[in-house]
KOLTISE-427863 format. One record per residue: x, y, z of N, C-alpha, C in turn. Coordinates in steps of 0.2 Angstrom, whole numbers, plus 2048, in hexadecimal, padded with zeros to 3 digits. Atoms other than C-alpha are relative to their C-alpha. Example, Ala and Ser with C-alpha at 12.3 -4.5 7.8 and 13.67 -1.06 7.14 Angstrom:
KOLTISE-427863
8047FA80083E7EA827804806800
7FC7FA7FF8447FB8247FC805803
***
This chain:
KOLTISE-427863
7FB805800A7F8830687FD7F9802
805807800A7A86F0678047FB803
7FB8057FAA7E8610708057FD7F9
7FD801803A8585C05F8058047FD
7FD7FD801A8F86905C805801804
7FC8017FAA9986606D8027FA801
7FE8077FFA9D85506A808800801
7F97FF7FFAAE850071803807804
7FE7FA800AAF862078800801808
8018007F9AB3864089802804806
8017FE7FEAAF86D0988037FE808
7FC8017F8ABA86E0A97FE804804
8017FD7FCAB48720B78037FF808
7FE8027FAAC08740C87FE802806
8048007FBAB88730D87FA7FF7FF
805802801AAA86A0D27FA7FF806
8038047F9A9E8690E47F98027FD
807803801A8C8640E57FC8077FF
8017FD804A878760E08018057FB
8017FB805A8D8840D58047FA7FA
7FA804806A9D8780CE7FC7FB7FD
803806802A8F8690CC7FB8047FB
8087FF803A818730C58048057FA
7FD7FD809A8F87C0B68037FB7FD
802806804A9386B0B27FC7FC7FC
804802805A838650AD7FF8057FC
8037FE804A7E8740A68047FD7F7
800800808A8C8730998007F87FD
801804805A8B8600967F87FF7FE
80A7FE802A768640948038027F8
7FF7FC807A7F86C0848047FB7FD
7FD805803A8885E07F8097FE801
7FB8007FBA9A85F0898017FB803
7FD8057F9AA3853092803806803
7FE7FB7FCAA385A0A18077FA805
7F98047FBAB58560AC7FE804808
8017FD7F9AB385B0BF8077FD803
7FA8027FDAC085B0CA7FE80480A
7FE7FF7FBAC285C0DD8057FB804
7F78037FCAD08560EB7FD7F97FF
804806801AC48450EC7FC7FF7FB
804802806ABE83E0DC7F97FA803
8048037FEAB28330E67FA805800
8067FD7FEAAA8420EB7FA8017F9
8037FF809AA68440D87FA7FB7FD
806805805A9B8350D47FA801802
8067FB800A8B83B0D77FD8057FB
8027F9808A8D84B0CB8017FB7FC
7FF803805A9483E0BE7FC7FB800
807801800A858330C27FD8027FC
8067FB802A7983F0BF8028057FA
7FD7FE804A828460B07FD7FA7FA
800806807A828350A67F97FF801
8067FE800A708340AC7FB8017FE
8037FB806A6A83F0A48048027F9
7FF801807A7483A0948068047FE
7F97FC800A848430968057FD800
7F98027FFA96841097801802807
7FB8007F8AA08400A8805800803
7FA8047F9AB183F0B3800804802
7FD7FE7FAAB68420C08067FE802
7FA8007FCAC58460C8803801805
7F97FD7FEAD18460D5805804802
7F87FD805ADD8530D4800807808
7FE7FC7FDAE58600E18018057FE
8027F8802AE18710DA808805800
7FB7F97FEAF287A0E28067FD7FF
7FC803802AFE86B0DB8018007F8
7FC801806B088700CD7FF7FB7FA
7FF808804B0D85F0C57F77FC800
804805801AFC8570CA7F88057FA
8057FE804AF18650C08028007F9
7FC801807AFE8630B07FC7F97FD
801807802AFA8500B17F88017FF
8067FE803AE78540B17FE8037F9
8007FC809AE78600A28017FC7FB
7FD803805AF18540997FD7FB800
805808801AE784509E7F98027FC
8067FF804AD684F0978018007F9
7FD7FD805ADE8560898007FA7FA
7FE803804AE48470837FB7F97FE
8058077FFAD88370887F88047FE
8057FE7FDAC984108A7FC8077F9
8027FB804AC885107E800807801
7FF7FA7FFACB86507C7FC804804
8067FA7FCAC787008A8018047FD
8017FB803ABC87C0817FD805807
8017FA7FBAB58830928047FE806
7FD8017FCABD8860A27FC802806
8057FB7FBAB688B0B38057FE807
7FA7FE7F5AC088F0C67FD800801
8057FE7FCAB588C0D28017FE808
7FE8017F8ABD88A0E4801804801
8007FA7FDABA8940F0804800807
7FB7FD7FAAC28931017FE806805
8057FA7FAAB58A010C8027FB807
7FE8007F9ABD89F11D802806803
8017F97FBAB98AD129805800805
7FD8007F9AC48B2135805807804
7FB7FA7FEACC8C113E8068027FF
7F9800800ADB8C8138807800806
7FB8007FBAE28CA14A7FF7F9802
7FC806800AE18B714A8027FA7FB
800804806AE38B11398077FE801
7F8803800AF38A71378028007F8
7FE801806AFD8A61288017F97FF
7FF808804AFD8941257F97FE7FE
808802804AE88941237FF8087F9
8027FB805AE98A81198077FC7FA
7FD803805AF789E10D7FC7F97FC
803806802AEB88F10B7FD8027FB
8067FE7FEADC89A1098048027F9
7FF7FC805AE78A40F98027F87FD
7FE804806AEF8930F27F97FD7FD
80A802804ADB88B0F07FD8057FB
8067FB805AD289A0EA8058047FC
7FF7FC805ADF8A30E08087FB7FE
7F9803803AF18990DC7FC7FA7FC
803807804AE888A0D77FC8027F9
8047FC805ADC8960CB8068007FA
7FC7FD808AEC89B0C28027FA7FD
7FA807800AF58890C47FB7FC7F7
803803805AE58820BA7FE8047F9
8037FD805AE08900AF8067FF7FA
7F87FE805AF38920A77FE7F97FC
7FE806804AF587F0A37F87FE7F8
8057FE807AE28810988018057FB
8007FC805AE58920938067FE7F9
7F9802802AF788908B7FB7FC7F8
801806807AEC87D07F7FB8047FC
8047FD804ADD88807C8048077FC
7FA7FC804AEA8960748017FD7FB
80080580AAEF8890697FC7FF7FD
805802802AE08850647FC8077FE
8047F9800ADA8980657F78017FF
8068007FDACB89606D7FD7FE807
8038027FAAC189307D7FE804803
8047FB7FCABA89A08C8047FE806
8018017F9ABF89C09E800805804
8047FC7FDAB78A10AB8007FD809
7FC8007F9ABB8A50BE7FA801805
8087FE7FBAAC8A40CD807805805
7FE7FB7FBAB08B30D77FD801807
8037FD7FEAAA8BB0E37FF807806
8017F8800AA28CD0EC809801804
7FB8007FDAB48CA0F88078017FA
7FE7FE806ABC8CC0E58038067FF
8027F9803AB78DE0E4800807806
7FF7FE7FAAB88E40F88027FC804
7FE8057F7ABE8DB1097FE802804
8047FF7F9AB38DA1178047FE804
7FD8027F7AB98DA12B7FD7F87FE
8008057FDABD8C912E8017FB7F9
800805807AC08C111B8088037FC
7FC7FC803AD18C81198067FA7FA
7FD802807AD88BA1107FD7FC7FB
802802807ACC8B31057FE8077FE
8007FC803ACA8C31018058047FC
7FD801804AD98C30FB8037FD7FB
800806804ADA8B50F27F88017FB
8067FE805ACA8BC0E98008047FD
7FE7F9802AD18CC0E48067FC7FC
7FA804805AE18C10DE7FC7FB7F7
801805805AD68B60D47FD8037F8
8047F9804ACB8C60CB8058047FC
7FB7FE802ADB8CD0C88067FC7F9
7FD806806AE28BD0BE7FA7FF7FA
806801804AD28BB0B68008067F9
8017FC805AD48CE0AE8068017FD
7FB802806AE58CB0AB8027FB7F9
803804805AE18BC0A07FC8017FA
8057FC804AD28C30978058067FC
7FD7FC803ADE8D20928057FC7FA
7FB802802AEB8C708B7FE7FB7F8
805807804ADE8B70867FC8037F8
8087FD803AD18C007D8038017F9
7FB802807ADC8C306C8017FB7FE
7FF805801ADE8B306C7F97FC7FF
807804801ACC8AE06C7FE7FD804
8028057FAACA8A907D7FC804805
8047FC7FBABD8B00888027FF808
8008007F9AC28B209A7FB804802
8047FB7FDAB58B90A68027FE807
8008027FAAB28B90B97F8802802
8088027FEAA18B50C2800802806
7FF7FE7F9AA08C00D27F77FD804
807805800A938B40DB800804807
8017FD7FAA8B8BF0EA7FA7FE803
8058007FBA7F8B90F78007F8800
8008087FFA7B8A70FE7FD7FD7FC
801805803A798980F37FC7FB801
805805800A6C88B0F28057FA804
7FF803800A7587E0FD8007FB807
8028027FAA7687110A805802806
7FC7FD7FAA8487B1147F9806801
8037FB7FFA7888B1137F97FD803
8038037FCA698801167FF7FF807
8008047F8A6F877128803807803
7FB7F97FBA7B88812D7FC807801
8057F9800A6F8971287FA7FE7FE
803800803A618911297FA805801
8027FB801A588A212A8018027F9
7FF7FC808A618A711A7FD7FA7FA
803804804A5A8971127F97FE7FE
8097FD800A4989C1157FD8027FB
8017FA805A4B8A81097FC7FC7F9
7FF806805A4C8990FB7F88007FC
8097FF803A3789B0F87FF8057FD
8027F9803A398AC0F48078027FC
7FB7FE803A498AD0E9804805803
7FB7FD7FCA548B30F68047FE7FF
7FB8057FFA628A60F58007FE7F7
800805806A6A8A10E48017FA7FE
802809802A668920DB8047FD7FC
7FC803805A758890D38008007FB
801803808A6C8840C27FE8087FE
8017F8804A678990BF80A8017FF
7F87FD801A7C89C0C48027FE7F9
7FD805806A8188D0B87FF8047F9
8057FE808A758960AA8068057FF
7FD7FB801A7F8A50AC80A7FE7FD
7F7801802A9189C0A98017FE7F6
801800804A8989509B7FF8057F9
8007F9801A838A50958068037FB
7FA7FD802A968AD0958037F97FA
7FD802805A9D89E08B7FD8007F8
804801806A8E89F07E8018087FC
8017F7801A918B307C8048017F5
7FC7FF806A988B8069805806803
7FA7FC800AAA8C006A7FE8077FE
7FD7FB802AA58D00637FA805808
8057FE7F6A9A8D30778027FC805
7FD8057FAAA48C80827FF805807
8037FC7FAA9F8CD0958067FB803
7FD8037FCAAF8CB0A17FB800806
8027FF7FBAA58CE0B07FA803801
8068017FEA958C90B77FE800809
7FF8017F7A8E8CB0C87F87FF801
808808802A7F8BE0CD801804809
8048027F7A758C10DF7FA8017FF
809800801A638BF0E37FF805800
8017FB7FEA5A8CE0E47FF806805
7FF7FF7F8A5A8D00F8806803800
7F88007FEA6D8D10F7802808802
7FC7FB7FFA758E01008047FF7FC
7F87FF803A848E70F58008087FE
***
């Protein structure tokens, strides 16, 4: 696929942050994409859209509250229409907040599900809605290992990850006749970044010898599943270094 074959063609990515979200937006404007990013602070965004147009690409960045109804409608509507056809899609917020179920409260394990999975649906539906019409696209969900098991002390994004894996293969079931590729990206093990850096920084160490992964390999892989021909589509991939317990 060429950059000219992707012209006007465009790639949403929600929770766009300074690694996986940033680093599957340039992959697909490197392909010829406008890339759209969205997070709650659109300021946070100029930087990626920066370094996007930079290096000769397309860019915005958005503002947008992920868990608002009305305001993820008005986004979709705003690309759609100003901007161009989201041909790719991608979830990527996450919401890891550890904490003991004997004192977890239900005002932060309600937060914890509306981020990482009600927003997943809020956004997926309003694209799945246009790419149907169109009978075509991709989307694709970051998951991850808390998706597929629940570890002591992660009980609610754990389920809100198990919620989101579960929308994702209900989707896929439904989508996929229609020409839409849903998948989900079980991301397991620490991430190249400047939280894992300054927080663990023992596990950061790792970073010399392919312990930790590196954004721009993830990215590759999202591009990967979009690039796939329909008669082998892969719903579910699972990325960790190869240190990683599982």
């Amino acid at each position: 696929m060429t950059a000219t074959l992707n012209k006007n063609k465009v790639v949403l990515v929600v929770g766009a942050g300074d690694a996986t979200g940033g680093a599957i937006a340039k992959r697909f404007a490197s392909e010829g994409f406008i890339a759209c990013m969205t997070r709650r602070s659109a300021d946070k965004l100029q930087p990626l859209v920066d370094a996007i147009q930079q290096s000769g690409g397309q860019a915005h960045g958005f503002g947008c509250d992920a868990r608002k109804e009305e305001d993820v409608i008005a986004l979709i509507e705003q690309i759609e229409t100003q901007i161009g056809p989201i041909e790719a899609f991608v979830f990527n917020i996450g919401a890891n907040v550890p904490c003991s179920i004997l004192e977890e409260t239900a005002r932060k394990y309600f937060k914890i599900w509306e981020m990482a999975c009600f927003s997943g649906f809020l956004n997926a539906r309003e694209v799945a809605k246009r790419m149907a019409k169109r009978q075509r696209g991709t989307i694709l969900f970051t998951g991850a290992t808390a998706g597929v098991r629940g570890a002591a002390g992660f009980a609610a994004f754990a389920g809100a990850k198990h919620g989101i894996r579960a929308l994702a293969q209900s989707m896929a079931r439904e989508l996929g006749p229609l020409n839409i590729h849903v998948g989900h990206v079980i991301v397991d093990g620490a991430i190249d970044t400047d939280f894992i850096r300054t927080s663990f920084p023992e596990k950061y160490a790792l970073k010399d010898q392919d312990g930790i992964l590196n954004p721009e390999h993830i990215a590759e892989n999202y591009w990967y599943l979009h690039s796939q021909p329909r008669d082998a589509w892969t719903f579910e991939l699972d990325l960790r270094p190869w240190n990683e317990r599982w």
